[in-house]
N, C-alpha and C positions, 0 to 999 in steps of 0.2 A: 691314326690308321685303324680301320673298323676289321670287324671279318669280311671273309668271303663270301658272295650272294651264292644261296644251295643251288644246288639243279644247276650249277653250267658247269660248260667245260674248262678246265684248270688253264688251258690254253689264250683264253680272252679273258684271263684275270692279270691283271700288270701286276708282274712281282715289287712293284715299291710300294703302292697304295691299297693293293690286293683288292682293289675294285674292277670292276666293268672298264677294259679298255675305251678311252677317250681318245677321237684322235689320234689312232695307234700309228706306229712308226716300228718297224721292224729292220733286223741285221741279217747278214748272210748269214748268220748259227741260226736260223728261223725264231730265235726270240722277239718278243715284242713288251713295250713298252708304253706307256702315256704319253703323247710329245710333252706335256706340262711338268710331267714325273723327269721328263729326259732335261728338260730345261731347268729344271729347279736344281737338278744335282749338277750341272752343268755351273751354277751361278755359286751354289753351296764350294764347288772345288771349282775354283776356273784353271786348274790342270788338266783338270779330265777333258777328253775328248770325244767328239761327235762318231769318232770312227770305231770306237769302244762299246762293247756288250755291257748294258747292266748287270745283266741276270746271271753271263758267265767269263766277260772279259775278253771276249775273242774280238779282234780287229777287224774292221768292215762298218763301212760308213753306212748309215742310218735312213733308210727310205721312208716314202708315209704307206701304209699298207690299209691300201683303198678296197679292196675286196674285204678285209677283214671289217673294216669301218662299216662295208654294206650289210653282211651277213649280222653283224652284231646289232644293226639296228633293225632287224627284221625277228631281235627274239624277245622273248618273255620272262621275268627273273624274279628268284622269290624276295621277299625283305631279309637284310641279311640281321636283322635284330631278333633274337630266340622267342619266340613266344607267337613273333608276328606271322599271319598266315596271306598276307597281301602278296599278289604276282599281278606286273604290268610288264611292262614295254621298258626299256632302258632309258630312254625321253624322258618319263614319269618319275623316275627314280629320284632325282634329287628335293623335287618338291615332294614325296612320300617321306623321303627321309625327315623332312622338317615340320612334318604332321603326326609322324610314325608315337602312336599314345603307348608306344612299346619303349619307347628311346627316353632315358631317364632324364636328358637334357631337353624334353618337347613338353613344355605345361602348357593347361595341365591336364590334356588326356592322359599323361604317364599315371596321374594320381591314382584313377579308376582300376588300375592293371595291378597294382601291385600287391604281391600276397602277404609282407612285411611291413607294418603298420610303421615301424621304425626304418626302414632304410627309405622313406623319406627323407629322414636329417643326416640319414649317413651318405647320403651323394648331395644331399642341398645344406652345404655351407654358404653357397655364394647366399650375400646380404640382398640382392637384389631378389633371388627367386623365394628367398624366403617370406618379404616383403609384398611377393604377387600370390604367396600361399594366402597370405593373412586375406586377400579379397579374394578365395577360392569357395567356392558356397558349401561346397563339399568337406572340404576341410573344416567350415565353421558353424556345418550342421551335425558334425561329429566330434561331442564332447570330448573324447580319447584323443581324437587329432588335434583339435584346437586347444587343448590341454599340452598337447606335447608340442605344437608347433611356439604356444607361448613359452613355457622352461625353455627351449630351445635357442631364443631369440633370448630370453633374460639370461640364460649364462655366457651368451658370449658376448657379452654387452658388462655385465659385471663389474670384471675385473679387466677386462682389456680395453685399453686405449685405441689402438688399430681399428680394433671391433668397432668401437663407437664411432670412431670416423669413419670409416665406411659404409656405418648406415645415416652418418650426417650426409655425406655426399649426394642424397638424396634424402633428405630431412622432411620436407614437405611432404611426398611420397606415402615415408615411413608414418610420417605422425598422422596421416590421412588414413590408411589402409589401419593404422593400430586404435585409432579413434571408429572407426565402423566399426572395426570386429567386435571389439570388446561393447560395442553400443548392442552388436545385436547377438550378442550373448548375454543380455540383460537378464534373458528369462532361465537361465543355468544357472546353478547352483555356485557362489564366489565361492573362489581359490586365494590364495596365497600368492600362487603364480599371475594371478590378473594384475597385482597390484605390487609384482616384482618387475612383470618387463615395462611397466611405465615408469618404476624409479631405476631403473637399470639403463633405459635408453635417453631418459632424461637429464644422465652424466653429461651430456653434454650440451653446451647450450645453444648450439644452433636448434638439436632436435627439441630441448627444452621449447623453443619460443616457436619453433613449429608446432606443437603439439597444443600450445597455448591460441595460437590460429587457428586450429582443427576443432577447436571445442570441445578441449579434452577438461575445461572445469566444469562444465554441468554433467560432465558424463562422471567427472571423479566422484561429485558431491554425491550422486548416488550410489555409484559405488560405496562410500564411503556409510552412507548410510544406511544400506545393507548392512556394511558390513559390524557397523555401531548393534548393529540388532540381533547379529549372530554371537557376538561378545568373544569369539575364537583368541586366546592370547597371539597366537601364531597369524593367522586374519589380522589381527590389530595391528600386530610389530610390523608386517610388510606392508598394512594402510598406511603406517606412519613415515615407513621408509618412503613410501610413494611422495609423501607429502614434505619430507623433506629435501628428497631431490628436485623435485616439478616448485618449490619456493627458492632454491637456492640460489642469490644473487639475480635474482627475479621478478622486479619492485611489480612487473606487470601481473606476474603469479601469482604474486603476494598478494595483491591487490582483492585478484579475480576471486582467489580462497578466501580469504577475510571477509568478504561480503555474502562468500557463499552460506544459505539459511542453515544454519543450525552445527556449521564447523565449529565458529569459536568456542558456543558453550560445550559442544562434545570434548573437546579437546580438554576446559575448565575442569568439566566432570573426572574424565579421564585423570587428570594430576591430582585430583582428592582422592582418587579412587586405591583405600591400600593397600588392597590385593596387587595393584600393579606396582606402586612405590615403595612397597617393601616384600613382596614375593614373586616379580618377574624384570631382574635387573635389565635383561637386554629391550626388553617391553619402554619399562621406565628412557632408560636412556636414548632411544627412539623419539619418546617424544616429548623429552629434553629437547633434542635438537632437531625436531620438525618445529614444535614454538620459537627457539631461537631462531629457525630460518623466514620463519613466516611472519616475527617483527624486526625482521632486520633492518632491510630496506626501505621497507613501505609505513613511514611515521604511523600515517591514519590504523592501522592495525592496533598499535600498542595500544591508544584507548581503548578500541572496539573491544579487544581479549580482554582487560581491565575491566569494561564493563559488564564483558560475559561470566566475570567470577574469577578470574582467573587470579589475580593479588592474592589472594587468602591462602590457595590451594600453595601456591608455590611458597610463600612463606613457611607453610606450615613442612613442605618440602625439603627446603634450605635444609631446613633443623635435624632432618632423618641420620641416622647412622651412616648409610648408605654413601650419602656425602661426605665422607670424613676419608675414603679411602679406593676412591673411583676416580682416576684421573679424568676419563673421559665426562662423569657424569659431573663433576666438577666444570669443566671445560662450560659443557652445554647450559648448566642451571646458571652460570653464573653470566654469561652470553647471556641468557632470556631475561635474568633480572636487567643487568644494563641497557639492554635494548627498553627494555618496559621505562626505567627511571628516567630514560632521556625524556618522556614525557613528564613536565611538570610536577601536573595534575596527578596522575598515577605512581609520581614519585612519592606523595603525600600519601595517598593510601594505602605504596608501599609502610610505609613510615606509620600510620594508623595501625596498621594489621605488626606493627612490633618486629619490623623485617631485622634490626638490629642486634634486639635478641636472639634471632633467631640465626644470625649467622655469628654469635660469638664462640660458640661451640666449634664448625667450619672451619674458621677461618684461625681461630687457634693447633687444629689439625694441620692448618695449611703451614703457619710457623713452628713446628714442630718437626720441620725436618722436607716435605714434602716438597718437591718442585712444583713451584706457581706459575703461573703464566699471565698477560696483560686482564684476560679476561677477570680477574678478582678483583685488581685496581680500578679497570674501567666502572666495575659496577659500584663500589663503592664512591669513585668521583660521582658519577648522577646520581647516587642518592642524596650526597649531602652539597650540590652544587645548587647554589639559592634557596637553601632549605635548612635554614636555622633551625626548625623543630627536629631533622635529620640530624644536624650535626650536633646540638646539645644530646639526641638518644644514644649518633656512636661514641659519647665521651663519657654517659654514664653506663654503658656498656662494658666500661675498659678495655677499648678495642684499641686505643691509643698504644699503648705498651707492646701491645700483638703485632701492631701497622709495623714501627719502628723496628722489631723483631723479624718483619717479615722483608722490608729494607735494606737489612744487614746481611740476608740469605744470602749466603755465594751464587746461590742459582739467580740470582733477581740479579744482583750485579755482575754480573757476567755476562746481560741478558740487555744490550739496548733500547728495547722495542718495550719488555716488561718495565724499564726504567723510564722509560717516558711515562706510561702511563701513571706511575709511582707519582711521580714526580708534577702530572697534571692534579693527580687526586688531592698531592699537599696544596695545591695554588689553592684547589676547593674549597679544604678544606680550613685553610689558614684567615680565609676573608674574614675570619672574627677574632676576636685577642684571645679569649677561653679556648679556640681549638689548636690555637700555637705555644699558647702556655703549657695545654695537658702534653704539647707533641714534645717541646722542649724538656718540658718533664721526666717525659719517658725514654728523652737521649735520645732525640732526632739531631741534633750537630753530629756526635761522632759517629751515626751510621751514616749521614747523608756524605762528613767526608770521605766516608770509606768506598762510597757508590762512586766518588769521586774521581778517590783515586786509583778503582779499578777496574772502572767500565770504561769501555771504549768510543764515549760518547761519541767524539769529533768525529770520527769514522763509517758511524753509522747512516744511516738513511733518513734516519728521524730526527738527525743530528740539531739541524734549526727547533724544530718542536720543544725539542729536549732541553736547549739553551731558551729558548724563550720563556718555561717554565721554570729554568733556574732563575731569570732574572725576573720574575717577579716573585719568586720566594724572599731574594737577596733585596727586595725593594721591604720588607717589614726591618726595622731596624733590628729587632731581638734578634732576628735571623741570621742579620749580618755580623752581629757582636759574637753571637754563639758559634757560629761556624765558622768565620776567619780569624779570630782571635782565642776562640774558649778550643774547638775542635782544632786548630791549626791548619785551614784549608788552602791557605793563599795559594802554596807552591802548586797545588792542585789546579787551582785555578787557572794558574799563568798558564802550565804546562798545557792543560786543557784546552785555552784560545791562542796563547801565543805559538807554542811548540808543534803544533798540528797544523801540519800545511794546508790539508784539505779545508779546514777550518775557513782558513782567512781570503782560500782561493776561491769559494764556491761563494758569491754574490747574496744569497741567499741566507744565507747562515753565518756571514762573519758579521751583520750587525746585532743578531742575538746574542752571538758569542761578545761580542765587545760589550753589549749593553749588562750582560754580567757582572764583568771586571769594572763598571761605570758604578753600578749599580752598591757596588759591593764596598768598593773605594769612597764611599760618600762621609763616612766618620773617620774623626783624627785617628783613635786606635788601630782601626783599620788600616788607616795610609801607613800608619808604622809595620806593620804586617809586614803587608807589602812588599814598602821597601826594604824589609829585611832578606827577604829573597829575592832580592834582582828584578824588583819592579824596572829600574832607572833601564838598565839591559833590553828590559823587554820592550821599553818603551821605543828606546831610538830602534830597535829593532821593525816596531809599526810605524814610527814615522817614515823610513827608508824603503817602506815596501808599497809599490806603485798598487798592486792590486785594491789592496784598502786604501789607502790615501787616493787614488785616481774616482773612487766613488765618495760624494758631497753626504751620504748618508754615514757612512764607516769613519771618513776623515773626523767628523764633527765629534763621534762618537770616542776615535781616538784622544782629541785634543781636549775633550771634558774628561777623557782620563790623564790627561798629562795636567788639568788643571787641579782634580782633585787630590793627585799625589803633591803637588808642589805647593796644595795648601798648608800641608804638613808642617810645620817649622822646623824640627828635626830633619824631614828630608832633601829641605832646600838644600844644604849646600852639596850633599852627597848627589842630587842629583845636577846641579851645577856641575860637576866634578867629572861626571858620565858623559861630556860628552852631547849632553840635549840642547846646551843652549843655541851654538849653531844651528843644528837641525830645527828648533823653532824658529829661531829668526829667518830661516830659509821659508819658509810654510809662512811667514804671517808676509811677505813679500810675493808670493804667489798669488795670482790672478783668482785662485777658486777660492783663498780665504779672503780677502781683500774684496772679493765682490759681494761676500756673501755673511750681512752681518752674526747670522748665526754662529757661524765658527770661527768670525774673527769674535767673538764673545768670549768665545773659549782660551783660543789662542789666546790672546790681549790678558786673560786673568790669569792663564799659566804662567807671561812673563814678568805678571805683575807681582805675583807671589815667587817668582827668583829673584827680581828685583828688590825684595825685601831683604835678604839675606843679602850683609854687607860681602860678603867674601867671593857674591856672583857680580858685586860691579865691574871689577878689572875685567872679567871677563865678557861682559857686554859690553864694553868699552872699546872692545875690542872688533866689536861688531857695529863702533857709533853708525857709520854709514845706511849698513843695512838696517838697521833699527829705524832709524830717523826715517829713512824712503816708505818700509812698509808702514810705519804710522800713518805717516801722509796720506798714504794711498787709501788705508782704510778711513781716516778723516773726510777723504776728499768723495766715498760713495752717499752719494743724495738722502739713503738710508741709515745711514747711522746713527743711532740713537745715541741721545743724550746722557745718561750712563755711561756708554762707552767711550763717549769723546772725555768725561770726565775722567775715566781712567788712563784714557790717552796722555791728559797733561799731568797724570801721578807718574804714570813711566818716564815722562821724558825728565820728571825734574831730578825722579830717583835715578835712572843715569846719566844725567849731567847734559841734556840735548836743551 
């Protein structure tokens, strides 16, 4: 509802809209009205009635009042917007009104009119109008404007979500009109603010990869390199933010900056430079994590910045004070190392340039109490993943003692996600005997059972990853000796695969988890373990459960564990005793082991090792029929191999068949 247009009479202004009668329609009280004003409130209450006064209520049905419709179009009216001095015809009025460079809502002649350089932004929130300032020529021939139209558009972009989606909803748009301006304000003096609203609008990744279409890298690279040249700490912190938003999770980004001329080495430069790594921490940690975002995704980077110089700087980096008590900057230096080690090549020059040493300091911080997170493990797995000269530096390092220390942190175990990674780092670093001897050394059994038995592995998301990494730790024999027998892990272990429903029900993950328990069960001491805590239990428990048994990969993997406990001679008869031997004899009669020499392999050696122990014959005896059938059956597949038919004729003689 506007004001009233000056200069008329009060009489042909409709009391609902207070404009210029339309279409008037008038009552016996001589009031008048809009007919569209009269049918809208008409629709708003469908009580009301036709025979009713708006304006005072009186009864009397509503005519259209044709005289007043002629007279009113025979006059002349001023603009009812303050400022404005336009007078036409009432015909003219609505298209005035939608030109009217008085009306805060009409760009952008409203811009030229206004005496308050700031209520600009105090009636233009909408994302759209502020997006058609940015192509206003006026606006961005006016440093003060285009100053304040940028902060304007970088604060509410920030910190709000809303915000950022609402200028994604038009992404292309924004990234097109934001990629001009700032093109042809080249020759203005850089701001802060130039290189806030393209990391501010680039939280999001639609506008991200719009802005990446628009040709916002050659425009950033110069910005950038202005801005290299002005050396502004405040300039630099919001280039780097720039640079870490417009890279992040952005392999196309990443790409397009890494190739741009003279990023990588400024950036190199920038991390030796130690007026910033030791007297501008928020500076620093900026561009911590513009490097980390800018090798994340995009492999080919991590050489390229390796060759710009950059290994030396950030070694020498690691090592600062700085890092002993900055969660965040921890976070980002140790992200940028692991991303750099996944390369190779660059891992060794990590490793030349003494990266080891230089995070024994660190990373002893790090066990000392401090919450860690995956990124410290991760980085330590690529450096010493196929990198013997890596893994003999982090052992004369004595970073071993530190690792194991840092393992046993209640924040690490408590922490799935950090325990995988932990837990990849040892696969790494174990592939040689020297880094599992120094690890055992340093009392990796009784941490690792402790992560065991009180992270929530099975539960997690990572859960497969996580199992898959334990069973190749459990495939070195020291490992297995040390941690199910010296540590006392077994119970952990059952609990762990057996006890965890998610475990055995998620396809994915129960043949990690089982290759564990396979894995682990491979020596006599072990089987004794074991079955001192309710292997035999846990067994017919997996035999009984269709989920894994219905899959030919989990079955095979269960019955090499039924085989390797019942090699045990100790735990023959106790497992006879449990209960299993039925349930095997059922399973080596079924179609999926009987067709399938693999697991009649298994099957066949488990019941050949209860068949040893005299006190399981009565009770297979008991089973002659079934026993004798699925022999046959597995004799009678085309594939059976000759080993296994020979152990066919040791079962039947040892039970009497």
């Amino acid at each position: 509802m506007g004001e009233p247009p000056r200069g008329i009479d009060p009489k042909v202004i409709c009391p609902i809209c207070k404009k210029v009668l339309k279409s008037p329609v008038s009552f016996p009280c001589k009031h008048l009205c809009c007919r569209d004003c009269m049918e809208d409130r008409i629709r708003e209450n469908p009580s009301s009635s036709r025979e009713c006064c708006l304006a005072c209520g009186q009864a009397g049905p509503a005519t259209p009042a044709n005289e007043v419709s002629e007279l009113i179009a025979h006059m002349s009216i001023h603009c009812s917007t303050p400022g404005c001095e336009w007078i036409g015809p009432v015909s003219e009025v609505d298209h005035h009104e939608q030109t009217c460079a008085h009306r805060a809502n009409n760009f952008p002649a409203y811009l030229t009119h206004l005496g308050e350089i700031d209520t600009i932004f105090d009636v233009a929130k909408d994302p759209a109008f502020l997006v058609r300032l940015m192509t206003h020529q006026p606006v961005i021939a006016s440093p003060v404007l285009s100053t304040l139209l940028l902060k304007t558009v970088a604060d509410q972009c920030a910190h709000s979500a809303p915000n950022q989606a609402a200028f994604a909803k038009m992404a292309e748009a924004t990234a097109t009109a934001l990629v001009g301006m700032l093109t042809q304000l080249g020759h203005v003096p850089l701001l802060p603010d130039h290189f806030r609203v393209l990391s501010a609008l680039s939280l999001h990744p639609d506008i991200r990869a719009a802005l990446c279409r628009a040709g916002v890298v050659p425009l950033y690279t110069r910005m950038y390199a202005r801005a290299t040249e002005d050396g502004a700490p405040a300039l630099m912190q919001a280039a780097w933010m720039g640079l870490t938003n417009l890279a992040a999770l952005s392999p196309e980004n990443q790409k397009a900056l890494g190739q741009a001329a003279g990023v990588a080495a400024s950036l190199a430069r920038a991390l030796g430079d130690q007026a910033i790594t030791t007297g501008q921490p928020k500076a620093f940690e900026q561009l911590l994590w513009a490097l980390a975002n800018l090798t994340a995704e995009y492999p080919p980077n991590r050489a390229s910045f390796a060759s710009a110089g950059l290994a030396e700087p950030l070694v020498r980096a690691l090592g600062l004070p700085a890092l002993r008590g900055s969660a965040p900057l921890d976070q980002h230096a140790y992200r940028l190392l692991g991303n750099l080690a996944e390369d190779a090549a660059v891992r060794e020059q990590l490793g030349r340039a003494h990266v080891m040493d230089a995070l024994k300091e660190p990373v002893r911080a790090v066990a000392c109490g401090r919450k860690v997170g995956p990124a410290l493990f991760r980085a330590l797995g690529h450096l010493v993943a196929k990198s013997p000269a890596n893994q003999r530096a982090f052992l004369e390092a004595g970073l071993a003692p530190v690792y194991v220390g840092l393992l046993a942190d209640p924040a690490v175990v408590g922490a799935p996600a950090t325990v995988l990674q932990a837990l990849k780092w040892l696969v790494l670093l174990s592939e040689q005997a020297p880094g599992r001897a120094a690890l055992l050394e340093a009392g990796l059994a009784p941490a690792l059972a402790q992560v065991l038995g009180g992270c929530p592995l099975g539960t997690a998301s990572t859960a497969g990853e996580s199992f898959w990494a334990l069973a190749n730790l459990l495939f070195h024999p020291e490992y297995r000796a040390a941690l199910v027998v010296g540590a006392g892990a077994a119970p952990a272990l059952l609990r762990l695969v057996v006890d965890t429903p998610p475990v055995l029900a998620n396809p994915k993950v129960a043949p990690h988890a089982l290759r564990v328990l396979v894995n682990a069960t491979n020596d006599g001491p072990n089987q004794e373990a074991f079955g001192r805590c309710g292997a035999g239990a846990a067994l017919a428990r997996l035999l009984q459960n269709p989920a894994v048994m219905g899959q030919a990969g989990s079955a095979e993997l269960v019955l090499g564990l039924t085989a390797n406990l019942t090699e045990s001679a100790p735990l023959q008869e106790a497992l006879g005793q449990s209960g299993l031997i039925p349930l095997l004899v059922g399973w080596l009669g079924h179609p999926l082991v009987a067709g399938s020499p693999d697991l009649a392999e298994q099957a066949t050696l488990a019941l050949e090792h209860l068949a040893l122990c005299p006190a399981n014959i009565p009770r297979l005896e008991t089973h002659r029929g079934a026993v004798a059938g699925a022999l046959a059956a597995i004799e009678r597949n085309p594939r059976c191999p000759a080993g296994m038919k020979r152990r066919l004729v040791a079962i039947r003689r040892l039970v009497g068949l």
